[in-house]
Structures are given as structure tokens and as C-alpha cells.
N, C-alpha and C positions, 0 to 999 in steps of 0.2 A: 505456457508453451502451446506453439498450436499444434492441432492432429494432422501429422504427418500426410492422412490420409486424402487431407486436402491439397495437397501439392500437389501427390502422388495422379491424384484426381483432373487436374486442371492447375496447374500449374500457372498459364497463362494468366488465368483470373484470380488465382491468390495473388502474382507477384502485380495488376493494377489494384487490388483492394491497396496492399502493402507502400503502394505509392502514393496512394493521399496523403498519406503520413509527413510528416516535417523531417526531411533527413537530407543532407546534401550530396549523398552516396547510395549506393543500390544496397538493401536491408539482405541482398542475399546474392551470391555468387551464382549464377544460374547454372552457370557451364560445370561448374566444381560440382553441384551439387547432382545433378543431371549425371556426370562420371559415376558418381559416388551409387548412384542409386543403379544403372546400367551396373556394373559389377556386384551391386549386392544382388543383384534380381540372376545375373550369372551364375555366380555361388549357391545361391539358394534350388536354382534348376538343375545345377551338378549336382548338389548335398541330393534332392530326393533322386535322383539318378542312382546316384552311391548306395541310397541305402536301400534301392531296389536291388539291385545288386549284390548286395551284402547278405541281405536277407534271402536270397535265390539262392547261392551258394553256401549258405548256413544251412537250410534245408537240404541241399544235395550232399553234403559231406554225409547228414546222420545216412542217408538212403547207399554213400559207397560204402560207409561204414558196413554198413547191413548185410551187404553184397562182397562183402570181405575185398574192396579194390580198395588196400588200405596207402597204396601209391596215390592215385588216384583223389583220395580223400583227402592227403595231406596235401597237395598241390593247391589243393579249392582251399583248404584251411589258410595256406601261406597266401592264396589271394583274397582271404576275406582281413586278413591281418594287414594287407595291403592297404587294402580299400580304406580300411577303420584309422590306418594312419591320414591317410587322402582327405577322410571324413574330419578327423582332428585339425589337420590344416584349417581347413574351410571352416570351421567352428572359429576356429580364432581369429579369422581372418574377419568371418561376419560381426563377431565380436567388437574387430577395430573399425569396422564399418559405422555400425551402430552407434559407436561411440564419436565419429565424429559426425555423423547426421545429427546427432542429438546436439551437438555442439553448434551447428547451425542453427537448430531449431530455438536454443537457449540463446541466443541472440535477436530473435524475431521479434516485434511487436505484438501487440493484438491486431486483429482484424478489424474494423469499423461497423457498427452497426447498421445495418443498410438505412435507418432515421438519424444518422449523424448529419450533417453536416458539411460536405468537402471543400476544403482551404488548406491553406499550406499555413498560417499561424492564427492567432485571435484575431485579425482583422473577418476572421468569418464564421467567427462566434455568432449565434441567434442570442437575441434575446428573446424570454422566453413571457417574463412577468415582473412586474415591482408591485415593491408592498410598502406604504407609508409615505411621508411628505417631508424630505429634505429641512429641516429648520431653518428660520431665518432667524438670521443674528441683527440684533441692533446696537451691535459694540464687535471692534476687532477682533477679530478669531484666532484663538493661539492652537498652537498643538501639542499633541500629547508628551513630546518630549518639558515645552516649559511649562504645560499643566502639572505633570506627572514629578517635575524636581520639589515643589517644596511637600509633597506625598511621600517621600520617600524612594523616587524614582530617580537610579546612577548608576550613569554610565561612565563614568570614570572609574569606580570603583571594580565595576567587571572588569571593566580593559587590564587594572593595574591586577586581578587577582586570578585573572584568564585570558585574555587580552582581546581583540578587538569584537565585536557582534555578542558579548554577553555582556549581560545585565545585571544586578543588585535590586530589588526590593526590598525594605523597611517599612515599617510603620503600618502606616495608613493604606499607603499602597500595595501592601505584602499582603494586608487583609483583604482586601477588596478583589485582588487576583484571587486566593485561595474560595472569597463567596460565589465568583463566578465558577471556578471548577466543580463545587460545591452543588450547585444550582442548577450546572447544566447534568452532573451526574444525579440527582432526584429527577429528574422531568424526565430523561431517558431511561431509565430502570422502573423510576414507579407508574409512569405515565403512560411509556411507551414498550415496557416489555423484556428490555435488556436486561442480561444478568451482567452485575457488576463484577470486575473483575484486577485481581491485582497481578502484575506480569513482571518476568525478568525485564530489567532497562538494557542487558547486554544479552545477544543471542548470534547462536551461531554461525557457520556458512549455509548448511544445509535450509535452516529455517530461512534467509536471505535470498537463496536459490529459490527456494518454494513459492516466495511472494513476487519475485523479479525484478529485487534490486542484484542480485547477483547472478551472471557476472559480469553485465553491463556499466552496472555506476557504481562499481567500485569504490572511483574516486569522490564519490558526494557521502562516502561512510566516516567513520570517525572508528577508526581498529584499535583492538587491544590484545593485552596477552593473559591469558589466564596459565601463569607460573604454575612447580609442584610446593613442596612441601619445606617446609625450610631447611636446611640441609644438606638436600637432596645436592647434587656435584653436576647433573645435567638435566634439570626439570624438563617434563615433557610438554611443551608449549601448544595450547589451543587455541587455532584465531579466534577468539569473540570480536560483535563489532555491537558500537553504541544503538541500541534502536532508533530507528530516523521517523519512526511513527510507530504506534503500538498495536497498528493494523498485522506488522511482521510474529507476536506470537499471536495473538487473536487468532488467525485466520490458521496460525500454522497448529493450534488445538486439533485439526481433524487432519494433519498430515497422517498418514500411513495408513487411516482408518475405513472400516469400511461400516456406516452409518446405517441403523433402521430408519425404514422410511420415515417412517410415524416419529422420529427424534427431529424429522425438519418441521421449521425454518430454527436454525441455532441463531440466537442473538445474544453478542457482548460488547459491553463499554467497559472504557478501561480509562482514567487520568493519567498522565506518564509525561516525563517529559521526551522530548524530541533531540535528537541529534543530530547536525546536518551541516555537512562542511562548505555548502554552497559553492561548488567547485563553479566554474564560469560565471558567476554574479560580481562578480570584482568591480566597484565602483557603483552597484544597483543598490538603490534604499540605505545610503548608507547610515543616516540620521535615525536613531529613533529603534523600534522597536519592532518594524515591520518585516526584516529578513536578518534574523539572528541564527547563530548555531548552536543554541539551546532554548527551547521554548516550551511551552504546556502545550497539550491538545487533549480534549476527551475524544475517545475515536468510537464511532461506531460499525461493528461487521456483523453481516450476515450470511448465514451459510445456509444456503435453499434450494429444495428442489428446480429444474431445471426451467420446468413449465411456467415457476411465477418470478423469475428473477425480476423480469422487467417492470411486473406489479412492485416488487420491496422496491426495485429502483427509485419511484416517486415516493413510494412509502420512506422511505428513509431522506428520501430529499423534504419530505415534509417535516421529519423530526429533528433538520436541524435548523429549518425554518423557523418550528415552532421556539426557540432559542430567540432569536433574535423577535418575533414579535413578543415573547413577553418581558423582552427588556426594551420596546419600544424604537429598534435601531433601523431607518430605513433602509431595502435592501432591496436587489433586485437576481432575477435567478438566468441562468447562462448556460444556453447549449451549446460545450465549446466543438469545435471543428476537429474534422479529422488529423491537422497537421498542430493541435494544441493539444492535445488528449496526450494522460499518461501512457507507460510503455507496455502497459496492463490493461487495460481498461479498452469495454467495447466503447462504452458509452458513461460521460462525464455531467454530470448538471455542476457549476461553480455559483456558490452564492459568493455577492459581492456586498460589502456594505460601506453605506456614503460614509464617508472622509471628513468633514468642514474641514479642515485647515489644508487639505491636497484639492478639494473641491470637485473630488471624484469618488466611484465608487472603487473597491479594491476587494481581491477575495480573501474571504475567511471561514468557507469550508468548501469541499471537494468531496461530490458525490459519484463513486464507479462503481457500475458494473462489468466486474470481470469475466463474467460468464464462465466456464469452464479453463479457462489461463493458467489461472493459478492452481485450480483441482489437480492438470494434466501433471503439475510439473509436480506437483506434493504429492499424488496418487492418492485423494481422497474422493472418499466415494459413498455412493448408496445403494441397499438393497430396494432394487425396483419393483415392482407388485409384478413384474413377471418374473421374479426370483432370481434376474442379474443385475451385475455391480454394473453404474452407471456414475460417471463423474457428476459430483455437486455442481450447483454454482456461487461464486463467491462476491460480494457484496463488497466494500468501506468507506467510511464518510468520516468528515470533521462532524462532531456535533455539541462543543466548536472549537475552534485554536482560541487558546484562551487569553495569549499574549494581541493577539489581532482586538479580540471584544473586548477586553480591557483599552485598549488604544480608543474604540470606537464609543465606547462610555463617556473615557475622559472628552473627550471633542463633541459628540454628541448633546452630553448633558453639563459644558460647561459655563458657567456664569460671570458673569462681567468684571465681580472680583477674585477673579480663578478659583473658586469654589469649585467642586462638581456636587450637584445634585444626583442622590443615589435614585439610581429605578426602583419603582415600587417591589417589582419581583426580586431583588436584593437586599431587602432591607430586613426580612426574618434574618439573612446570614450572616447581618453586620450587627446585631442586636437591638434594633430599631435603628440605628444613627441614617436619616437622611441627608447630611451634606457634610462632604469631603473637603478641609480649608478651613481657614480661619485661623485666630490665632489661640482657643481656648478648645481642650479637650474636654469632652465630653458635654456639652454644655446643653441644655436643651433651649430649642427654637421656640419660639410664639407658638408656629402651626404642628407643635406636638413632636416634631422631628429633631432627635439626637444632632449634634454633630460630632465631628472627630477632625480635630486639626493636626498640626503638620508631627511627624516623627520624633521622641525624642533625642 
């Protein structure tokens, strides 16, 4: 959420930050909002009016009192009884004020980082950097989908058992996703600092609100109902919703709270899966693996002092970098633009990673900084060395979707008779087996290396 007090401020210049942004409508009613705030600013000049007032003739009554004009006294009493209703009004009314300013404000994007970028979609993404050298194939290139079927990989079997955009893994393949989760949570935890963490898959509105999928995209959630008690004649229904990334409790660990300084920078990773009803992607990536409504992701959040946000920014854009160099996967890194950026987020870096079979790069993690966004709206905070509460800032990253580097394994390190060669960094968590394929399990290779073939 952003601070009011920028509007209040300048106005003019929030609502052209607010329009770099990719929106085909105006993010904010100006003229509505502008009433809204002329009458709170009314109210609020009455109220300390009122309670000058109040307070003047509270003091005069003891002094008629004193002076035995007990006429007199009651007259000021029944007009301070007045006023104190006048004052009630106005309470409630700035109440209803507040309440829907705040409801504009929960509608607002972030602001852009003044090093963003301005475009109205990815066409004005920067590139930023590439790491590694695209393979060449000397044999037709398939893709992960008919790599991935005699592994254990089916999509029929999702469709028939959930229906369309989920998956089935078996076998081969079921291992090979789990060494990648596996792998990318050691390197983040032992490497880089994170405490691992295990989190509810369904969480509330509040916590939703908090992070700023609610109450914007609703529609991209996946809702449930958390019943009573068996029995029970009218259970008292809670909306839970599916987590759509496990950045929503992560980050919402320091809702309400108010943090010693010396506790920052908070770091946690969590494996979880993903839930995500891909509202308006209808017809997008249908094949395959690449835009499903249930998927793995390890997520990385950080919760930091205000002054190094933009330091953990690349810091954490480096750890999920380092992911993808030790499993050898070319990739390149992406400052996207003002009108491509989440609805949270000052500042995005997207790593992409090369395709063979789309013959492009594609993203497979998302690095934001949401600067104080998400603090304002959670009220998490910190004890600042001049002894006041100052909003955090809040961090989250892929580090990585594990369904995307699984896709970029199989295509990456596949062989001419649809084999896949394991990457070296994978291969403590498959028990040595270097090659996925073939038609004997377990079998060892000439060059030392296990294989593991197709599912029973």
C-alpha cells in the first residue's frame, strides 16, 4: 500500500509515477478521491474546533459551579453534551472516511523505482546480463513434454484426475523434480543464509491482503472453505485461499509485528507448492509444463532494513542465479519495465532460461523489491536506533520454480536417444545415477555413472 502521504503531498506526481504502469484505465479516481480527502480535512478542522470548545466549557461549568450560578452551569453542561454528540458524529463519519480512502489506496500499485525502466509492457525490458552458451544440437531437438513421457511424465493422467494444466509425475521423473527442490533448498539455507521453513499451503484473506494479492486478483486465487466440526447444524465458514506462492506466509511471519533492529535482515526459504488459476491466460503455453495451476517453487524473502533493500535486491538476484549456474543452464538476467512489473513490487530483475525446443529464453525466477508495499499494508515494523517504529522493507524471489528447471534440465541436457544426462550438481540427490532413459534400471555406465530408466 502506498503512504497516503504522498498523494496528499503531490498528487500530480504520484498519479504520472502511477502511469507508467500497464493499465488501460486510470489506477485511481482523482476527482473521488480529492472529495473524499476535502471532507476528511473539513471534519477533522471541526473535530479540533469541537473539542476546543468542549474543553472551554468543561472548565467553565466547575468555575459556575463554584460561584453557585447552578443555572448557568447546567446550560454549559447541556452544551458540552451537545458538542460531544457533534464530536461522535464526526468520529464516525471520519471513520467512514478512512475506510474508503484506504480502499483506494488497496487498489494502487507500487510506485516504480526511479532505475526502472519506462514501457508500457516487456517490449522495454533491459537486458541486463547472460551467463553461458546456448548448446548446439547435432540431432533434432524434442521437448520436455516428449522427453519427459517415457520418465514418468502425464498429462493425461492430471487432466483425468484434476483436469486441464495439472500434472502426474512417476518414476524417474518424480525423482528428479524432488533432487531439484532438494538441491535448490541446501544451496539457499546452507550457502546463502536462509532459514528453511515449512508453511501452511492455505492461508487467509488477511495474510493475502498483506502481500497484495487481495483484493485486486481475487480472481487468479484458487478459494476454499474451512467447515466446523462434524455435527455442527450451521458451521462457521472461513474463506481460506490456496497459496499462489509461499512468499504470502513468509513474508506475512512479521505481520503485526514490531522488530528489533538488530533481528534484520530476516531470511526464509520454503518449498511449497503453488496455486494459480491463471485467470486471462486462456490459450497461453498450453502444452507442456510451463503455465500449470499447480506447480513447485522454492521462494526466497527477505525482510530488511530500509537503507539496504536495494543491496539484498541483487543479493538475492545472485542466489538464484547461483541455481541455475550450478546446474549449468544458460540464462540471461532482465530489468523488466515499469508497465511489466508486479502489482507490488518497486523493482523486478527476471531471470530467463534458454528453451532448445522454443528456441528462446523464458522465466524461471522473479526477483522484487517491494520496498515498504507490503510492510504498510501488514503493519510490520522496526525499532529504529532513534527509538521509533519504522516500516521494514520486503524482499521475494524464485530461487527457483522447480517445474520450469526441471522443463530446462530435460531440453538442456537431452541426448540423441532421449536420454537426459543428469547435471553434476544433481547427482549426490539421485544416488549417483547420471542418465535418465534407457531401457534398464539401474544399470551402471562405462564412465562410472548410474542410470535409471523409464517408470515402472
Amino acid at each position: 500500500m502506498l503512504d497516503i502521504l504522498l498523494l496528499r503531498k503531490d498528487l500530480p506526481a504520484a498519479i504520472a509515477r502511477l502511469e507508467t504502469r500497464k493499465n488501460p484505465q486510470p489506477f485511481l479516481d482523482v476527482a473521488a478521491f480529492q472529495a473524499l480527502e476535502a471532507e476528511r480535512k473539513a471534519i477533522q478542522t471541526r473535530t479540533e474546533e469541537l473539542q476546543a470548545q468542549r474543553n472551554q466549557r468543561s472548565r467553565e461549568i466547575g468555575a459556575l459551579m463554584g460561584q453557585g450560578e447552578r443555572a448557568a452551569a447546567e446550560a454549559a453542561r447541556a452544551e458540552v453534551n451537545a458538542l460531544k454528540g457533534e464530536l461522535d458524529a464526526s468520529a464516525t463519519r471520519l471513520e467512514q472516511l478512512q475506510a474508503e480512502l484506504a480502499a483506494m489506496l488497496a487498489a494502487l500499485p507500487n510506485l516504480p523505482h526511479e532505475s526502472v525502466p519506462l514501457g508500457a509492457d516487456e517490449s522495454a525490458n533491459v537486458e541486463v546480463r547472460r551467463w553461458g552458451q546456448p548448446r548446439a544440437f547435432d540431432f533434432a531437438v524434442r521437448d520436455h513434454v516428449d522427453l519427459g513421457a517415457p520418465l514418468g511424465l502425464d498429462f493425461e493422467l492430471g487432466a483425468r484426475l484434476a483436469g486441464a494444466r495439472f500434472t502426474v509425475m512417476r518414476g524417474p521423473i518424480a525423482r528428479l523434480h524432488r533432487a531439484l527442490a532438494a538441491f535448490m533448498l541446501d544451496v539457499q539455507t546452507l550457502e546463502h543464509g536462509y532459514t528453511e521453513c515449512y508453511v501452511p499451503y492455505a492461508v487467509n484473506g488477511e495474510s493475502l491482503r498483506g502481500t497484495g494479492q487481495l483484493p485486486k486478483f481475487e480472481g487468479d486465487l484458487f478459494a476454499a472453505k474451512k467447515g466446523g466440526q462434524e455435527g455442527e447444524p450451521e458451521p462457521d465458514h472461513t474463506q481460506l485461499y490456496l497459496i499462489p506462492t509461499s512468499e504470502v506466509p513468509l513474508t506475512n511471519f512479521v505481520r503485526g509485528e514490531v522488530l528489533a533492529e538488530g533481528q534484520l535482515p530476516l531470511r526464509f526459504t520454503a518449498h511449497t507448492p503453488c496455486f494459480r488459476s491463471e485467470a486471462g491466460s486462456h490459450g497461453r503455453d498450453t502444452r507442456g509444463m510451463i503455465r500449470q495451476h499447480q506447480f513447485d517453487k522454492v521462494e526466497m524473502v527477505q525482510i530488511v532494513h530500509p537503507e539496504r533493500s536495494y543491496e539484498a535486491l541483487e543479493e538475492m538476484t545472485g542466489h538464484a542465479e547461483a541455481i541455475l549456474q550450478r546446474l549449468g543452464l544458460p540464462y540471461r538476467v532482465m530489468l523488466l519495465s515499469s508497465g511489466d512489473m508486479g502489482f507490488g513490487a518497486a523493482k523486478t530483475y527476471d531471470l530467463e532460461v534458454w528453451l532448445p525446443a522454443q528456441g528462446t529464453f523464458r522465466e524461471i525466477s522473479s526477483v522484487s523489491n517491494c520496498e515498504a508495499f507490503q510492510a504498510r499494508r501488514m503493519q510490520a515494523r522496526f525499532k529504529n536506533a532513534q527509538g521509533r517504529n519504522e516500516l521494514v522493507h520486503t524482499l521475494n524471489g524464485s530461487g527457483l520454480a522447480v517445474g520450469r528447471t526441471l522443463v530446462a534440465v530435460l531440453e538442456n541436457y537431452q541426448n540423441a536417444d532421449g536420454s537426459i544426462t543428469v547435471p553434476e550438481a544433481l547427482r549426490p540427490y539421485l544416488g549417483g545415477v547420471g542418465v535418465l532413459g534407457g531401457d534398464v534400471r539401474g544399470d551402471v555406465r562405462g564412465d562410472g555413472a548410474k542410470s535409471m530408466g523409464r517408470p515402472a
